[in-house]
C-alpha positions as CSV (number, residue, x, y, z in Angstrom):
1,X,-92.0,155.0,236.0
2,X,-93.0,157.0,233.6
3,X,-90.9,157.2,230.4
4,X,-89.1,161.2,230.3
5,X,-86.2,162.4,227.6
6,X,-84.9,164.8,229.9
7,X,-84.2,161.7,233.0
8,X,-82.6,159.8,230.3
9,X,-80.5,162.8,228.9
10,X,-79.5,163.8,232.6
11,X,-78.6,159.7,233.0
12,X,-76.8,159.5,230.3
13,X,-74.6,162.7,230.9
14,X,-73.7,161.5,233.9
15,X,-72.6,158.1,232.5
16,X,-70.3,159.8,230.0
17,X,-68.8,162.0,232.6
18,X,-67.9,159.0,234.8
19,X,-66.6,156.5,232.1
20,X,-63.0,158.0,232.1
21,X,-61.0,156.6,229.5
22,X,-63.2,153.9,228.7
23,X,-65.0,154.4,225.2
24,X,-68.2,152.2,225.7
25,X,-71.4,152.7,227.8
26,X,-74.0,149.9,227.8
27,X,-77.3,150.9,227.5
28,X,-78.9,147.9,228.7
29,X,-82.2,148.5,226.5
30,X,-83.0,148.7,223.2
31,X,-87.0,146.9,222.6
32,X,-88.3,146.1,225.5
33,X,-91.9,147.7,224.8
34,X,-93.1,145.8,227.9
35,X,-91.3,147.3,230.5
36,X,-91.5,151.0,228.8
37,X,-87.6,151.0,228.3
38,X,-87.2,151.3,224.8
39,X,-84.9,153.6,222.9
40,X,-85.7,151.6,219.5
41,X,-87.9,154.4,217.2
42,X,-91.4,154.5,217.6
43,X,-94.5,156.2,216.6
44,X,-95.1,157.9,220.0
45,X,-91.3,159.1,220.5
46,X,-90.1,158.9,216.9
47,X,-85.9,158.7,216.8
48,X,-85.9,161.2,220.2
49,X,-83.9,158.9,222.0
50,X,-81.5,157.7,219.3
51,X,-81.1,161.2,218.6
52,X,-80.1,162.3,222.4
53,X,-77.9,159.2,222.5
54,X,-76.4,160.9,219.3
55,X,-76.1,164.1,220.4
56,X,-74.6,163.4,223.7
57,X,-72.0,160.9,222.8
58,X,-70.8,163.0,219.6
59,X,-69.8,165.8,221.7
60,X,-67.3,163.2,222.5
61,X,-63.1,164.5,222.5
């Protein structure tokens, strides 16, 4: 599967509306270059999805 910001900003809106109380998420990814799932900063993507991981979870109460 392709690699998409807005699929990975939908998922992880979700997974901050269903955590509850709990303060933690796991994004179970950070390098993994061979299976396309990285968030680490690259030169194709640059920080994008540090930067919706940022966005999302600072709009935090």
């Amino acid at each position: 599967m392709p690699k998409d910001e807005e699929r990975f900003a939908e998922m992880l809106k979700i997974a901050l509306e269903v955590m509850g109380n709990r303060r933690e998420i796991r994004i179970d990814t950070w390098n993994d270059f061979y299976e396309n799932t990285f968030v680490e900063p690259s030169e194709k993507d640059g920080f994008t999805y540090l930067e919706i991981i940022w966005k999302l979870s600072s709009s935090l109460p």
